[in-house]
C-alpha positions as CSV (number, residue, x, y, z in Angstrom):
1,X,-15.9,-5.2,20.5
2,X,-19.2,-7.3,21.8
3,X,-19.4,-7.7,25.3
4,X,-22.4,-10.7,26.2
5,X,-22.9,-11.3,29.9
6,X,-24.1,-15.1,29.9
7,X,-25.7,-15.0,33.1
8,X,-28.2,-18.0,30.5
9,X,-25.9,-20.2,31.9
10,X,-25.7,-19.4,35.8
11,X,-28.0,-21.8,37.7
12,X,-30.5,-20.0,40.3
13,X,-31.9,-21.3,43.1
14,X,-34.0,-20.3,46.1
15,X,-36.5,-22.3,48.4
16,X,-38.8,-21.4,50.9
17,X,-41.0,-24.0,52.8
18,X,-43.0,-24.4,55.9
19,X,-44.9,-27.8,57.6
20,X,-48.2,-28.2,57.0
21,X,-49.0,-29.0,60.6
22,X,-51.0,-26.4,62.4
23,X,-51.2,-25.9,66.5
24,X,-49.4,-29.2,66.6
25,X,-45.5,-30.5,67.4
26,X,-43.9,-32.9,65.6
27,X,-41.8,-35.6,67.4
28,X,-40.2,-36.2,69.5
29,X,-38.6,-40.0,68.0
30,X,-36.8,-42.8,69.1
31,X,-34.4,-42.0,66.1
32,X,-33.2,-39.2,63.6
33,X,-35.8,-38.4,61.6
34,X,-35.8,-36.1,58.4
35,X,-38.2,-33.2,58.7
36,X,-40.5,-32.8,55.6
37,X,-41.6,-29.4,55.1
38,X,-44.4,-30.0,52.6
39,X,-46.1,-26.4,52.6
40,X,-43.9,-24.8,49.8
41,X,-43.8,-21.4,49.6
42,X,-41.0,-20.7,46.8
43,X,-39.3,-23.2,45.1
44,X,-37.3,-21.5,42.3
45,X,-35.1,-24.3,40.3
46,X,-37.3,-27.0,41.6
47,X,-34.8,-28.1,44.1
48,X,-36.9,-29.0,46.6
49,X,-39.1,-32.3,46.8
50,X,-41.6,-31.2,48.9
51,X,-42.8,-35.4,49.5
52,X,-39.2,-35.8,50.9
53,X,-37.9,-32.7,52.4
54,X,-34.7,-33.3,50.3
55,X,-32.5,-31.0,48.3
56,X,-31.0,-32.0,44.8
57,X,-27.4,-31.1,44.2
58,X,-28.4,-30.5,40.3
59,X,-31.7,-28.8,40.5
60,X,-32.0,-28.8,36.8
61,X,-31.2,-32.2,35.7
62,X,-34.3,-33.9,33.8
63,X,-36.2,-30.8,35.1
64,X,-36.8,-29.6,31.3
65,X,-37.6,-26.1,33.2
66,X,-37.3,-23.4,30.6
67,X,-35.9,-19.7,30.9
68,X,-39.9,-18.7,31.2
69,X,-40.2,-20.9,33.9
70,X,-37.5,-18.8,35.7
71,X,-38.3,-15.9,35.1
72,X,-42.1,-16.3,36.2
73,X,-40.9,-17.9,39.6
74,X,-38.7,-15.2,40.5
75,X,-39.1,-11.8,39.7
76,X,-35.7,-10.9,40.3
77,X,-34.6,-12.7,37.4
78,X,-34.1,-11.8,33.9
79,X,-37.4,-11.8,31.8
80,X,-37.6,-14.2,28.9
81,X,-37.5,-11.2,26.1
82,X,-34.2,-10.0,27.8
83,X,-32.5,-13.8,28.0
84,X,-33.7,-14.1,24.0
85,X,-32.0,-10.7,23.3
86,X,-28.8,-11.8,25.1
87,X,-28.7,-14.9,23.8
88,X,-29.6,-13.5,20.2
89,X,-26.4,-10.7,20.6
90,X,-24.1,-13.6,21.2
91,X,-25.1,-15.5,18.5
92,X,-24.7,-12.5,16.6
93,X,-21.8,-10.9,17.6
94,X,-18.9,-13.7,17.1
95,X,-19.7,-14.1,13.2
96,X,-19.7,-10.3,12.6
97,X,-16.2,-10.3,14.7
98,X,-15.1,-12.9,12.2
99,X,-16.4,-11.0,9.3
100,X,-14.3,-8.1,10.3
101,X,-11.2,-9.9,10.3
102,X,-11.5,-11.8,7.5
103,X,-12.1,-8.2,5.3
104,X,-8.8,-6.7,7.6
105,X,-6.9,-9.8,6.6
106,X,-8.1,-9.8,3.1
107,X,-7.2,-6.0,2.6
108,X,-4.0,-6.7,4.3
109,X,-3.1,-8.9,1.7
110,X,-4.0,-7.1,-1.2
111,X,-1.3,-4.2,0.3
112,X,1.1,-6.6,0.2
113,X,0.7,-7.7,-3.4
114,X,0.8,-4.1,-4.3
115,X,3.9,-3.7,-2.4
116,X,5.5,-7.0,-3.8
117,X,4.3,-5.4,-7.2
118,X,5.6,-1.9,-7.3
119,X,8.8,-3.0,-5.8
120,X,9.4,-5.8,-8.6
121,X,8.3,-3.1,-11.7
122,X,11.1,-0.7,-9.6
123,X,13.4,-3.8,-10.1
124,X,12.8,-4.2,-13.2
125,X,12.5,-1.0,-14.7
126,X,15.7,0.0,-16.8
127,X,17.8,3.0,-15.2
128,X,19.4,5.5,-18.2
129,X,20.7,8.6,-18.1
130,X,23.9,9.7,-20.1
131,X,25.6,13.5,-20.0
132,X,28.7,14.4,-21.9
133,X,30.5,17.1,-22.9
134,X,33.1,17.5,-26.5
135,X,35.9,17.2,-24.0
136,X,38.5,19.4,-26.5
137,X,40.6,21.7,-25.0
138,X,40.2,25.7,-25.5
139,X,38.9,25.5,-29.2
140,X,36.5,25.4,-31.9
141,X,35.0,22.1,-33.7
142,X,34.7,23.0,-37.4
143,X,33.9,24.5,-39.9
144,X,33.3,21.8,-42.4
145,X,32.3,21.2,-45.6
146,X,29.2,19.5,-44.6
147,X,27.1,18.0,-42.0
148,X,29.1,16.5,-39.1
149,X,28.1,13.6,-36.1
150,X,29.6,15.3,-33.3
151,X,31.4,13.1,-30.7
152,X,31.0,14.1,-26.8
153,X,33.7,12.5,-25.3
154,X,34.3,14.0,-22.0
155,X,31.6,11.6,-20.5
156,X,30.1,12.4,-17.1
157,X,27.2,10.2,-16.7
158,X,26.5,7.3,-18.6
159,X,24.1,5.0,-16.6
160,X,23.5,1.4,-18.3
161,X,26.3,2.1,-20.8
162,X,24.1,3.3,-23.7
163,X,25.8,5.9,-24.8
164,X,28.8,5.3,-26.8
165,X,31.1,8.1,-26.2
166,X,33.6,6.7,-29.0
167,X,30.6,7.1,-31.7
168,X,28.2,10.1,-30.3
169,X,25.3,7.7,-30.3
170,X,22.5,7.4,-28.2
171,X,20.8,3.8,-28.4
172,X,17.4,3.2,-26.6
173,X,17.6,-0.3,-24.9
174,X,13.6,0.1,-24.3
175,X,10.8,1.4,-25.6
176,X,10.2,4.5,-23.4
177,X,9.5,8.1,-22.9
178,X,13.1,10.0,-23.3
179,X,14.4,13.5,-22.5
180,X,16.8,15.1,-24.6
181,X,18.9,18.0,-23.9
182,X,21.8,20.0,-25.6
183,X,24.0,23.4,-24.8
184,X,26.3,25.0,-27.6
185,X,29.0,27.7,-27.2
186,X,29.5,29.8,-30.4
187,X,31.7,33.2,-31.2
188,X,29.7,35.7,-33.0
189,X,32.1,36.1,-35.7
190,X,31.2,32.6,-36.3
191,X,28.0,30.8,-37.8
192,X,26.8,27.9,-35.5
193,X,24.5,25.5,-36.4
194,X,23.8,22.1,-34.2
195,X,21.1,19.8,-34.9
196,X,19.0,16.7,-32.5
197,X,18.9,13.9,-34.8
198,X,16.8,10.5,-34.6
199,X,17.3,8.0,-36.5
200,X,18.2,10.4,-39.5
201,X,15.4,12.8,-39.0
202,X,16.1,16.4,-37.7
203,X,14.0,17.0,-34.4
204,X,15.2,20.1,-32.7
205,X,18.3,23.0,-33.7
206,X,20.1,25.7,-32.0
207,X,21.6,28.7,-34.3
208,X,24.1,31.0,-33.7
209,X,24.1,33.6,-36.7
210,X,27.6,35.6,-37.7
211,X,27.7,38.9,-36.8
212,X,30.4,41.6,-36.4
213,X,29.9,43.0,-33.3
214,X,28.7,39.9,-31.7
215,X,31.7,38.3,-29.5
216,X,30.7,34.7,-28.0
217,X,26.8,33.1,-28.0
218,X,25.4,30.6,-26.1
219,X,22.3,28.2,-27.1
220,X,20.0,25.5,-26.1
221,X,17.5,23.1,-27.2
222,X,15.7,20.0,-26.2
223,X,13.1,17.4,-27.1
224,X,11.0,14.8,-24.9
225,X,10.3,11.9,-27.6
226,X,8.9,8.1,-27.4
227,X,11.3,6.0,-28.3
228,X,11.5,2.4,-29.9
229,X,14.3,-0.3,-28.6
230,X,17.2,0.4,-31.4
231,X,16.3,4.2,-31.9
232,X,19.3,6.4,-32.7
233,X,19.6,9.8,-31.3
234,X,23.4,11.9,-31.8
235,X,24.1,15.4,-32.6
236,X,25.4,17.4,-35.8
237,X,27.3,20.5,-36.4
238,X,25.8,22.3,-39.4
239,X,27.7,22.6,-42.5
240,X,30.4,25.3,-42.4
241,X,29.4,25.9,-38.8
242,X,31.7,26.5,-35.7
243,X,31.2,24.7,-32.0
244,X,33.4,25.9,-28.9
245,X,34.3,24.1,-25.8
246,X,37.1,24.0,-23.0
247,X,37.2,21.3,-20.9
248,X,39.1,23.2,-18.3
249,X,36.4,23.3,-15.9
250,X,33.3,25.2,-18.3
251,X,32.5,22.5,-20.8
252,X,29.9,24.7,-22.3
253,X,28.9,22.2,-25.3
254,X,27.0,19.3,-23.6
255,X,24.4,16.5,-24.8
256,X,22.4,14.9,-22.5
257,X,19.3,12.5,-22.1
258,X,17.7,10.4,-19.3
259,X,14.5,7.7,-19.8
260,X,11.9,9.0,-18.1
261,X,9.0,6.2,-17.9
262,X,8.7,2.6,-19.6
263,X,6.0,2.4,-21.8
């Protein structure tokens, strides 16, 4: 903050004046006479006419005194470097003022846009995310004969719709960066083979190999992938494999996947 004290403006004036008669008195008159002190002493502002002993209300008027006239008939006053250097600050100090709040309100405005911006791409931006379990009761999917899509019906999550728990398929609606998840529940005696697919391509497994002494298995697996709009992801039992779930309150066999960014 500038703070300019325009004392410039304030008008000053001061008179002292005596008569130029010596040893002498002056009247007396038959009528009311002005007295004209002619021997001037000080006569800051020029207010006084010294011819006519009057006073001017406006001392300055068509005077065309300057601050350096002032100043040298009154030494109380300001000096003329001092008026320049107030004069100078106040000239000065409004613009920058201005400048300052014109950058603050420019600034301010750019916040804003960002604001308006991010919360438009959070409008925008698709929200996916999908979890599901086989939903069987106490029991084993498979063996078979050969590669199987496995279908997670027992859907828990399935935000924008875009898994299809009817098919076991996964469709991207944009083109993103995914992650993919998937838990498998085996019995030893049992091989059990699941597989991550996209678009017909094997990305990720779990295995469960047979063994005798080996009662129940648990596995687990996952992939973070770039997806196109369209791309395909499901799951697959492995040929003459075994997959256990109960959907009695463990649902151990689950596939899940959430979009993390837009790209």
């Amino acid at each position: 903050m500038c703070l300019i004290s325009a004392f410039t403006e304030r008008t000053r004036v001061g008179l002292s004046a005596g008569t130029e008669e010596t040893g002498i008195h002056i009247g007396a008159f038959n009528t009311e006479t002005t007295l004209v002190d002619g021997k001037v002493i000080a006569n800051v502002g020029k207010a006084y006419n010294p011819k006519t002993g009057h006073v001017k209300n406006k001392p300055f008027e068509n005077q065309g005194q300057s601050d350096s006239d002032i100043a040298t008939e009154d030494g109380n006053l300001k000096l003329k470097d001092e008026v320049a250097a107030s004069t100078q600050s106040q000239q000065t100090c409004q613009p920058d003022i201005y400048t300052v709040l014109r950058e603050m309100e420019a600034r301010l405005k750019a916040s804003e846009n960002q604001v308006e911006e991010l919360k438009r791409k959070c409008e925008d931006r698709p929200m996916v995310a999908f979890s599901a379990a086989l939903g069987i009761k106490a029991g084993n999917i498979g063996p078979f004969n050969t590669e199987t899509t496995l279908v997670y019906k027992k859907v828990f999550t399935n935000v924008g719709n875009h898994y299809k728990p009817t098919t076991g398929i996964f469709a991207a609606p944009v083109r993103g960066l995914y992650h993919f998840t998937f838990y498998c529940h085996a019995f030893g005696a049992n091989p059990g083979y699941i597989f991550l697919y996209k678009n017909g391509e094997r990305i990720a497994a779990t295995a469960d190999h047979a063994t005798s002494g080996d009662r129940a298995d648990n596995g687990s697996n996952g992939a973070v992938l770039m997806l196109e709009v369209g791309d395909q992801l499901y799951m697959r039992l492995g040929t003459n494999s075994w997959i256990y779930d109960d959907d009695n309150g463990y649902n151990f066999s689950t596939f899940n996947g959430i979009l993390l960014f837009t790209q």
